[in-house]
NUMARRO-564988 format. One record per residue: residue number from 1; residue in three letters; z, y, x of N, C-alpha, C in turn. Coordinates in nm, 4 decimals, always signed. Example, Ala and Ser with C-alpha at 12.3 -4.5 7.8 and 13.67 -1.06 7.14 Angstrom:
2
{1; Ala; {+0.7800; -0.5690; +1.3190}; {+0.7800; -0.4500; +1.2300}; {+0.7800; -0.3300; +1.3200}}
{2; Ser; {+0.7080; -0.2250; +1.2850}; {+0.7140; -0.1060; +1.3670}; {+0.7870; +0.0030; +1.2900}}
This chain:
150
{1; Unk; {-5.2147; +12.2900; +18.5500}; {-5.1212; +12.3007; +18.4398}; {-5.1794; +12.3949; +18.3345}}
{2; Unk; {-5.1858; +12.3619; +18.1843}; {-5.2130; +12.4307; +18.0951}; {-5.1388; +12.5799; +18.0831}}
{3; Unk; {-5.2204; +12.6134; +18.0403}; {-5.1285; +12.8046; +18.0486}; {-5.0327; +12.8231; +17.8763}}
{4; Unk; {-4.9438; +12.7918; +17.9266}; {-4.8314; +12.8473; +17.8078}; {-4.8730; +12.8925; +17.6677}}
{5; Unk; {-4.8237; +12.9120; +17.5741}; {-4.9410; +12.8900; +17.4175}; {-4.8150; +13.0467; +17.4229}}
{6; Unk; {-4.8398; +13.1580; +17.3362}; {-4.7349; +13.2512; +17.3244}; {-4.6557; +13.2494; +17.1822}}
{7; Unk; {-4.6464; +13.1300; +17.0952}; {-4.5748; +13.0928; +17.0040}; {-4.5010; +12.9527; +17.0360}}
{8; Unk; {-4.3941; +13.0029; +16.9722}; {-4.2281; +12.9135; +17.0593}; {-4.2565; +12.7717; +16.9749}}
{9; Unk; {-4.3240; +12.7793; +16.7982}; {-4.3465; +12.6729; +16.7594}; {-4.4281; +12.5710; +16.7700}}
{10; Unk; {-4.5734; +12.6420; +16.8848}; {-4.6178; +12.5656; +16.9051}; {-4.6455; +12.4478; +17.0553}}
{11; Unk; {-4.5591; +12.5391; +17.1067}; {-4.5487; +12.4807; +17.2452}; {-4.4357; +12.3867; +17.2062}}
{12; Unk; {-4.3200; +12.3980; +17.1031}; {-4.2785; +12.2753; +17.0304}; {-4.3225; +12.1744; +16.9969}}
{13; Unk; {-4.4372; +12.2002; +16.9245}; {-4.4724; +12.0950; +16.8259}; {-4.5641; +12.0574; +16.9969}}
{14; Unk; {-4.6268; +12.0762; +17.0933}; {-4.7305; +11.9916; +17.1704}; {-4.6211; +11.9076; +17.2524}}
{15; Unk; {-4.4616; +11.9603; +17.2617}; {-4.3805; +11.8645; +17.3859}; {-4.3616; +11.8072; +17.2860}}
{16; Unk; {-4.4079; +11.7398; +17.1371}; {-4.3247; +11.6382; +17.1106}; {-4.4374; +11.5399; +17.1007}}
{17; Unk; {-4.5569; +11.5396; +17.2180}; {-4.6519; +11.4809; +17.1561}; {-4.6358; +11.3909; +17.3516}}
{18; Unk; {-4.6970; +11.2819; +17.3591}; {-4.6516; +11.1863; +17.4639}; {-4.7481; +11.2735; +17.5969}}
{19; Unk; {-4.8478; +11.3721; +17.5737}; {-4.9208; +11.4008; +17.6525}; {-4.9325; +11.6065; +17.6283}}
{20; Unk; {-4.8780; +11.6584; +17.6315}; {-4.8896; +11.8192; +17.5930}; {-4.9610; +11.8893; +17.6118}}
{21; Unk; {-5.0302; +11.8479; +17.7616}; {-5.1324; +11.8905; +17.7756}; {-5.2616; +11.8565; +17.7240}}
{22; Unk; {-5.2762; +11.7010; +17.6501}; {-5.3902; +11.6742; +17.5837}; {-5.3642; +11.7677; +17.4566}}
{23; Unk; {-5.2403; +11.8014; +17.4338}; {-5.2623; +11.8562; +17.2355}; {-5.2702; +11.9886; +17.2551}}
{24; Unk; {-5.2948; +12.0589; +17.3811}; {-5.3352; +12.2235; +17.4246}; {-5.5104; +12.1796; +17.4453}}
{25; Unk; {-5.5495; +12.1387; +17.4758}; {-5.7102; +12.1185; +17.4996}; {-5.7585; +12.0762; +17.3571}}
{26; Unk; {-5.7341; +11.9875; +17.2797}; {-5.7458; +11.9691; +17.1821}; {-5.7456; +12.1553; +17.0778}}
{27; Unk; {-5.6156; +12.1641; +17.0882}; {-5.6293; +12.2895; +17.0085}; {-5.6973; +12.4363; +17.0492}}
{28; Unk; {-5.7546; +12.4350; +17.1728}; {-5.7702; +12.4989; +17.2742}; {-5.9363; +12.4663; +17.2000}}
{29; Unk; {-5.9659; +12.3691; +17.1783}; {-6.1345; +12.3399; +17.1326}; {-6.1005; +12.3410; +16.9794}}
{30; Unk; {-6.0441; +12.4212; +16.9147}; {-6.0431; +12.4236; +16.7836}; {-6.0488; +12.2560; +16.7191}}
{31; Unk; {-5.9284; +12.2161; +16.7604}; {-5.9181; +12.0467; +16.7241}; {-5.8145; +11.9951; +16.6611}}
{32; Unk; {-5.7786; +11.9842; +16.5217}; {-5.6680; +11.8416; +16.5455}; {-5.5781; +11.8233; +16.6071}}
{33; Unk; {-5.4784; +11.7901; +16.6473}; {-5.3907; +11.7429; +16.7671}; {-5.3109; +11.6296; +16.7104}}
{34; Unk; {-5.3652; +11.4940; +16.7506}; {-5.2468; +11.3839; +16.7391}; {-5.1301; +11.3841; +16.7727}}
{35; Unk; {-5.0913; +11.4079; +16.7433}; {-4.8874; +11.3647; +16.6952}; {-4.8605; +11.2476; +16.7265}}
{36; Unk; {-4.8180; +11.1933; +16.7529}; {-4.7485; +11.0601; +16.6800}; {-4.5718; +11.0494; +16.6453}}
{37; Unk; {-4.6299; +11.0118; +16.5333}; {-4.4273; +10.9814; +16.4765}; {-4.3403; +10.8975; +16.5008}}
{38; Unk; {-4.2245; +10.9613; +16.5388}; {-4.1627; +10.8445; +16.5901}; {-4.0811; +10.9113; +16.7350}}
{39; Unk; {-4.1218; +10.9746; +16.7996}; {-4.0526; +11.0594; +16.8879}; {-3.9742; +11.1461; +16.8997}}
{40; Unk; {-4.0134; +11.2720; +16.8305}; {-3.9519; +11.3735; +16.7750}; {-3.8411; +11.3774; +16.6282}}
{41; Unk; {-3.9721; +11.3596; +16.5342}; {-3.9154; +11.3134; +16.4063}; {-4.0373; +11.2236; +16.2695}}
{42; Unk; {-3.9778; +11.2140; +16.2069}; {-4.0623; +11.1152; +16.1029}; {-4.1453; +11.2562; +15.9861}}
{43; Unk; {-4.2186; +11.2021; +15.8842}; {-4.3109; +11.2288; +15.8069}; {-4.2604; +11.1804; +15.6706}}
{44; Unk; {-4.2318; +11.2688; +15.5754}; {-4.2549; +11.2769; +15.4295}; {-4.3302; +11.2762; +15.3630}}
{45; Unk; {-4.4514; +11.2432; +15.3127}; {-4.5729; +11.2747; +15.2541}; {-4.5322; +11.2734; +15.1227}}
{46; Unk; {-4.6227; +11.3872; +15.0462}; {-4.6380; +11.4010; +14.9869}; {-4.7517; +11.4655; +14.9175}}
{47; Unk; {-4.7735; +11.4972; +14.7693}; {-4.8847; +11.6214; +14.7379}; {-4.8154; +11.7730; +14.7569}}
{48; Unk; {-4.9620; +11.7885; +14.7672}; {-4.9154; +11.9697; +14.7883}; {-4.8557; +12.0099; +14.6389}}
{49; Unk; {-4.8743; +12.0056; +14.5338}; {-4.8259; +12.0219; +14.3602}; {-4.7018; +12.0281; +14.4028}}
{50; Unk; {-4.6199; +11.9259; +14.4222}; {-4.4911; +11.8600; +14.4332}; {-4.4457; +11.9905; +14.5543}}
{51; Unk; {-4.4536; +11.9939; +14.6362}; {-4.4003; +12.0280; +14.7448}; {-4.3859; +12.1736; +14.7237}}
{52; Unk; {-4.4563; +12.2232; +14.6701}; {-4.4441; +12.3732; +14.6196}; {-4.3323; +12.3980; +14.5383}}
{53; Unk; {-4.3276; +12.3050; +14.3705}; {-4.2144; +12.3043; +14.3326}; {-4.0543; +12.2377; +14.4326}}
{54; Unk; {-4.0668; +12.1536; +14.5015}; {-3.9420; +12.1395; +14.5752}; {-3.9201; +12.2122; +14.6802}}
{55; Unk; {-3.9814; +12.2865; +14.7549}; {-4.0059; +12.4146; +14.8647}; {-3.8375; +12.4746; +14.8210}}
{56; Unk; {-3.7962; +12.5170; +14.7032}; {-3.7506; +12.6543; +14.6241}; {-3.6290; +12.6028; +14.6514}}
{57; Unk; {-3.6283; +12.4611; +14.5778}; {-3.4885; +12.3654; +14.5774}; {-3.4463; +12.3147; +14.7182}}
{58; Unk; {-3.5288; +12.2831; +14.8042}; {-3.4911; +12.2675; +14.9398}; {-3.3619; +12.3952; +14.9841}}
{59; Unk; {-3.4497; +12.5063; +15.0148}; {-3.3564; +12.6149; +15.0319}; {-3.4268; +12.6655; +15.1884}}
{60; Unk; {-3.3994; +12.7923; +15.2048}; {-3.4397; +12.7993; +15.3344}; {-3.3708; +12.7740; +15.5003}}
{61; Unk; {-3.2464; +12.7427; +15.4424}; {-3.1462; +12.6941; +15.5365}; {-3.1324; +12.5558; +15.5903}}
{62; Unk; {-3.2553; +12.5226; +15.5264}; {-3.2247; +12.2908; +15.5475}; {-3.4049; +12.3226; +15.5077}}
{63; Unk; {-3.4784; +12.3887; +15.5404}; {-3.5912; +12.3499; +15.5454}; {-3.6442; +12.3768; +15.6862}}
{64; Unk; {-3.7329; +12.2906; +15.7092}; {-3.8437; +12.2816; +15.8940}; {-3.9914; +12.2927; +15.8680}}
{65; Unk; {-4.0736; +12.2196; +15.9205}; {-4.2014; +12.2369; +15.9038}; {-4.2061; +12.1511; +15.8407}}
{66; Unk; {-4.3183; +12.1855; +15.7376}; {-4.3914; +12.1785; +15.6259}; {-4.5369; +12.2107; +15.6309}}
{67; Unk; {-4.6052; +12.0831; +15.6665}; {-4.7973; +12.0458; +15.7211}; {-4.8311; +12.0531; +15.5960}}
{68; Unk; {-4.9375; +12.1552; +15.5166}; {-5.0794; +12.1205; +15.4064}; {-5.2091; +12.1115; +15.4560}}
{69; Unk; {-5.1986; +12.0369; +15.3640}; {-5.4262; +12.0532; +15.3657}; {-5.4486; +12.0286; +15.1931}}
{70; Unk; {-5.4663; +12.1626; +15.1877}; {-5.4705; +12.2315; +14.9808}; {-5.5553; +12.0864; +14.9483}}
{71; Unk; {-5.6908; +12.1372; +15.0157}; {-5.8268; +12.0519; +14.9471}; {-5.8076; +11.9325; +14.9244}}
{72; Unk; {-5.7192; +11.8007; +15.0284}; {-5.6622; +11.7136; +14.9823}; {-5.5519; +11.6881; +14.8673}}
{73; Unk; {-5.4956; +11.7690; +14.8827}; {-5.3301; +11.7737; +14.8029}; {-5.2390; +11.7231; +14.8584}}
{74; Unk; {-5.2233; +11.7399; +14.9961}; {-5.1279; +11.6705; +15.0350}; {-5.0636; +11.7947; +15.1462}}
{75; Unk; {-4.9321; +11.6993; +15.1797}; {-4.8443; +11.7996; +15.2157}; {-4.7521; +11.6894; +15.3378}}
{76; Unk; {-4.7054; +11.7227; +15.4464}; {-4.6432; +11.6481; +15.5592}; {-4.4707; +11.7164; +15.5704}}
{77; Unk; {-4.3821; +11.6746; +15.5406}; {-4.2489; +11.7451; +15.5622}; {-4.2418; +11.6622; +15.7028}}
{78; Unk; {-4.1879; +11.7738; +15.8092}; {-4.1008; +11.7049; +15.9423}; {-3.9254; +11.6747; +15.8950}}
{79; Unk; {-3.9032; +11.5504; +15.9388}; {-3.7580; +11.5198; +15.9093}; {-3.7146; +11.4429; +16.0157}}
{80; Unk; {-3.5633; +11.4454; +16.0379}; {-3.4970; +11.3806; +16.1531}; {-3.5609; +11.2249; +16.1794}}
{81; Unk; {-3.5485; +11.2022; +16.2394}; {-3.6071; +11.0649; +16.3212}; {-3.4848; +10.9206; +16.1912}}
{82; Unk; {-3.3925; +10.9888; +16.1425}; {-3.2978; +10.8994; +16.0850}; {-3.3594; +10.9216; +15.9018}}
{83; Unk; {-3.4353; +10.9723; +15.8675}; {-3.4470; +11.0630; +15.7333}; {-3.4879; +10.9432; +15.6384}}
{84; Unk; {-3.5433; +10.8516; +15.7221}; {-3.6036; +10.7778; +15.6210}; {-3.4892; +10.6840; +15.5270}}
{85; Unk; {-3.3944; +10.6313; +15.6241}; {-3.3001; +10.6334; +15.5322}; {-3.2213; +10.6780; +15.3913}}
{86; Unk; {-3.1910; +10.8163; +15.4318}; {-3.1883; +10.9111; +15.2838}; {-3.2803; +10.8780; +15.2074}}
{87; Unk; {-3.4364; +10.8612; +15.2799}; {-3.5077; +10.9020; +15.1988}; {-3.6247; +10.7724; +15.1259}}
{88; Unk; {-3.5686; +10.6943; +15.1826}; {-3.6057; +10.5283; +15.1306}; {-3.6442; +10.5210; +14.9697}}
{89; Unk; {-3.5508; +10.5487; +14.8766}; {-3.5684; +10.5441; +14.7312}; {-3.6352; +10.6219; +14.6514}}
{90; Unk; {-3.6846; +10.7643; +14.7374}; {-3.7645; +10.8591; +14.6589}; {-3.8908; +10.8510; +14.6549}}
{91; Unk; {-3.9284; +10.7783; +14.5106}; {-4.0666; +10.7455; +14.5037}; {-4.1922; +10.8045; +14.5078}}
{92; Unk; {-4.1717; +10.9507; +14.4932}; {-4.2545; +11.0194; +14.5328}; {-4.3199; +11.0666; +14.6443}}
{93; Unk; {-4.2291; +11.0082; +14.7699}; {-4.2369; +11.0626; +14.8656}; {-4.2643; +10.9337; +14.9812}}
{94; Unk; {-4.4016; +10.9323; +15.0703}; {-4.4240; +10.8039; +15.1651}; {-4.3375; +10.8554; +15.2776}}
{95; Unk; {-4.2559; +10.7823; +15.3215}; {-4.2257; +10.7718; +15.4483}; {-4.3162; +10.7317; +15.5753}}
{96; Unk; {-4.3698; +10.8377; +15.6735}; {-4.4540; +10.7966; +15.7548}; {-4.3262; +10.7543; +15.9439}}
{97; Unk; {-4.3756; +10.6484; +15.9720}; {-4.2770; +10.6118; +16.0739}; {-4.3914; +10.5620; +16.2045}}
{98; Unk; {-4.3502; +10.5308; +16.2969}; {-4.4351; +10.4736; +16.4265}; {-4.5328; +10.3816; +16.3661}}
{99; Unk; {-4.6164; +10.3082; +16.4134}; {-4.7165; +10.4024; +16.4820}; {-4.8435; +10.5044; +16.3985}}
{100; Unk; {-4.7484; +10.5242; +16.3120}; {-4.8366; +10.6484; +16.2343}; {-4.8354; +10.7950; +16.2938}}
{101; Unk; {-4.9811; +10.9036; +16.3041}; {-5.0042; +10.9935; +16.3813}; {-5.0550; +11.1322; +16.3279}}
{102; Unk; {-4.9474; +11.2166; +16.3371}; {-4.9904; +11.3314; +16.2196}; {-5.1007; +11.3988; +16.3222}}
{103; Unk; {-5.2171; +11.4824; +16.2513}; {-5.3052; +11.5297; +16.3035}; {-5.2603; +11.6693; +16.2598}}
{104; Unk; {-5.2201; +11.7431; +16.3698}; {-5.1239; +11.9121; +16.3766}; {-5.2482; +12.0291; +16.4284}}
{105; Unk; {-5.2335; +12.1238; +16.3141}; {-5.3309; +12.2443; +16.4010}; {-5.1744; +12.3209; +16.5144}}
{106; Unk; {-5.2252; +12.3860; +16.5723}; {-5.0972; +12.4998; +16.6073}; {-5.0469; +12.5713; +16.5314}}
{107; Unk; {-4.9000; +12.5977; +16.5368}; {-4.7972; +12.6592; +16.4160}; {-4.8626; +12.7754; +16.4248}}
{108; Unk; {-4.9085; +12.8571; +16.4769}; {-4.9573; +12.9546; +16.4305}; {-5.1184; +12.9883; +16.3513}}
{109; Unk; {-5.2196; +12.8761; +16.2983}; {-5.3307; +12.8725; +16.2713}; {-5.3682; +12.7943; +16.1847}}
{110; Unk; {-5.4194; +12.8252; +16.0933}; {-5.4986; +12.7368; +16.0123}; {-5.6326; +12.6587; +16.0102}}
{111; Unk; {-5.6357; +12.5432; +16.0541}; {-5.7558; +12.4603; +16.1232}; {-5.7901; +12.3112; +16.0440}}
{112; Unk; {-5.9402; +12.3404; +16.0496}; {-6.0046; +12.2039; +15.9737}; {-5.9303; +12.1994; +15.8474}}
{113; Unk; {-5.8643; +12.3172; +15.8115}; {-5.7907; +12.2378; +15.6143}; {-5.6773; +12.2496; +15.6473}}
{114; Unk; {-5.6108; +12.2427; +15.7859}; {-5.4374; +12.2170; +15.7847}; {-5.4316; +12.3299; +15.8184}}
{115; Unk; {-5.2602; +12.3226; +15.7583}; {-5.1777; +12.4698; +15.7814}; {-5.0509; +12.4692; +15.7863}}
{116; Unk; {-4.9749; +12.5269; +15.8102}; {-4.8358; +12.5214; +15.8048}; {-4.7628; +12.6139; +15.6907}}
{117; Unk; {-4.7075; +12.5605; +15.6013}; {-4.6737; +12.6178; +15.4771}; {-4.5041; +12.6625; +15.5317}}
{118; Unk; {-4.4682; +12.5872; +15.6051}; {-4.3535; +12.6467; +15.6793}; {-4.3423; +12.6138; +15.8247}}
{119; Unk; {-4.3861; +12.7137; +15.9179}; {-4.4386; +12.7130; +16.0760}; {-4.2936; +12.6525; +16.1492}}
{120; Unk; {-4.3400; +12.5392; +16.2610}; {-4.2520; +12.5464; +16.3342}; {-4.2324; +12.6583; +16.4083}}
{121; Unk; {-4.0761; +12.6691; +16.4103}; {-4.0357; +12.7920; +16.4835}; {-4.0276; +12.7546; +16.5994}}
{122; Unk; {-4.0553; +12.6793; +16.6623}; {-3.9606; +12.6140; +16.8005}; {-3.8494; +12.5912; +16.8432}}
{123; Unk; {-3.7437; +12.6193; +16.7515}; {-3.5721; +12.5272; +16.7661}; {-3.5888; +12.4024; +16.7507}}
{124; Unk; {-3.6750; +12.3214; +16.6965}; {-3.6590; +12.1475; +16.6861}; {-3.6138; +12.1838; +16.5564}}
{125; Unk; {-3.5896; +12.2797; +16.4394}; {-3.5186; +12.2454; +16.3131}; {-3.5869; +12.1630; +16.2005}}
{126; Unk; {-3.5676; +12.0321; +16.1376}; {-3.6312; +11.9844; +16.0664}; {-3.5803; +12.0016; +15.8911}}
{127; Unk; {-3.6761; +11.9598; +15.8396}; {-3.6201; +11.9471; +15.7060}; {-3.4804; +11.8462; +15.6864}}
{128; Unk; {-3.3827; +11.9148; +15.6451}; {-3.3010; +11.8243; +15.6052}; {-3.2940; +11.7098; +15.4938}}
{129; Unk; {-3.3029; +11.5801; +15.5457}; {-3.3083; +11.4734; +15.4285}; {-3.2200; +11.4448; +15.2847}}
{130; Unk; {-3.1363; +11.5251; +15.3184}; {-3.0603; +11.5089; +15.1615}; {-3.1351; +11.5527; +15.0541}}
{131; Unk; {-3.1203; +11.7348; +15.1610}; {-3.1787; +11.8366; +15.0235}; {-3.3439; +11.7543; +15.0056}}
{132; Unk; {-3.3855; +11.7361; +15.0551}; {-3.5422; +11.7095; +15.0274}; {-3.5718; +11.5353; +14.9278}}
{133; Unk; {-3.4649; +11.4797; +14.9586}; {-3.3918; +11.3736; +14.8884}; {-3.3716; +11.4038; +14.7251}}
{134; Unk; {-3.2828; +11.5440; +14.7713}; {-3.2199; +11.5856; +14.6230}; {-3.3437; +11.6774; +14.5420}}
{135; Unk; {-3.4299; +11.7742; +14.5911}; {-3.5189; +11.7984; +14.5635}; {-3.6323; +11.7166; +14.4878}}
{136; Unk; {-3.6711; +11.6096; +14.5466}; {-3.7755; +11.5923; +14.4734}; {-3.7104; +11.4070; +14.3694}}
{137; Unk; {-3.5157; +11.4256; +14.3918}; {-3.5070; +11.2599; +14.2978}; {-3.4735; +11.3412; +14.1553}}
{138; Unk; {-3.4077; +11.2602; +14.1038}; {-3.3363; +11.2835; +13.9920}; {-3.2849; +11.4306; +13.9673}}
{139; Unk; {-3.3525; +11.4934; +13.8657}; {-3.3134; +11.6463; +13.8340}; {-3.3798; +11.7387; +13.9343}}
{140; Unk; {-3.4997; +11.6155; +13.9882}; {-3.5904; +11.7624; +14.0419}; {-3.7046; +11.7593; +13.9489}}
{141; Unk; {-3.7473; +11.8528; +14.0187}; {-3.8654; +11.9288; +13.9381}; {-3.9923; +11.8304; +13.8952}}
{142; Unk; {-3.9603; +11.7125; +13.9262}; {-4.0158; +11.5989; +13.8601}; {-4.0066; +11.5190; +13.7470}}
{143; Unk; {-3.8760; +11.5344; +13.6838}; {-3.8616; +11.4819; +13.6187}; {-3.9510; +11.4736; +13.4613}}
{144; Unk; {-3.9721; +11.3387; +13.4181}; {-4.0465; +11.3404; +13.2997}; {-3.9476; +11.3152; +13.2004}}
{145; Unk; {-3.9913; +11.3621; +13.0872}; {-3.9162; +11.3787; +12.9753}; {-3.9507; +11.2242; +12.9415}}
{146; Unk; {-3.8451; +11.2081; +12.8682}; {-3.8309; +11.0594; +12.7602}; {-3.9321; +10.9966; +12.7203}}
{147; Unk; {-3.9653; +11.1002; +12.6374}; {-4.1353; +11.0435; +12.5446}; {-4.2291; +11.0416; +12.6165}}
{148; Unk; {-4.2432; +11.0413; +12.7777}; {-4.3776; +10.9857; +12.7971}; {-4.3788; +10.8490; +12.8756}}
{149; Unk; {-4.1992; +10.8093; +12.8435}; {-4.2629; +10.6627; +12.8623}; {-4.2104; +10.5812; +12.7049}}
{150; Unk; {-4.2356; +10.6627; +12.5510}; {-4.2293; +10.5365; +12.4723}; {-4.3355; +10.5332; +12.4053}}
């Protein structure tokens, strides 16, 4: 049996993976750890730009983990297994669902480029889909003014 990780978020984030002990050896060799979505909870993608400005508007009370990798620009929100729903119409934002597989350092480390811009804590708390809904639709920090579409 693998020996216990001493952060609550990350021994989270490895039971939500089909094998826990493969995503402790993995991170254990400074690796990656496949995820897959669809168990736990689903994937928001987005850029890192975006996600910084909606971070603020989220709030810290309805926000969960939050995956970057700067150098790409991209950014992974965790959301309830139901989120995609809410979150179907927001064009900014890909919905990642089965059999798509997030590649996770441990909540406590920054590895190969990824990081956690907001660490799982280990309660299971995810981003809530409204606010992150309401964040980045209409009257978020996206919005373009008039004149750049006449």
């Amino acid at each position: 049996m693998a020996p216990r990780t001493r952060h609550a978020g990350t021994d989270w984030l490895a039971t939500c993976a089909p094998d826990p002990a493969f995503v402790r050896r993995r991170w254990a060799g400074a690796q990656l750890a496949p995820i897959p979505v669809g168990r736990s909870w689903l994937v928001a993608e987005t850029t890192l730009t975006r996600t910084m400005d909606a971070m603020e508007r989220v709030g810290s009370d309805r926000l969960g983990p939050v995956l970057v990798h700067p150098e790409a620009d991209l950014a992974w929100w965790l959301v309830p297994l139901d989120g995609d729903q809410e979150l179907a119409d927001v064009g900014v934002l890909t919905i990642r669902t089965e059999p798509w597989t997030l590649l996770c350092p441990p909540a406590h480390e920054y590895l190969n480029g990824c990081g956690w811009l907001e660490n799982p804590d280990g309660s299971g708390r995810l981003t809530d889909p409204a606010a992150l809904g309401a964040a980045f639709g209409p009257g978020g920090p996206l919005r373009l003014p008039v004149s750049e579409f006449v």
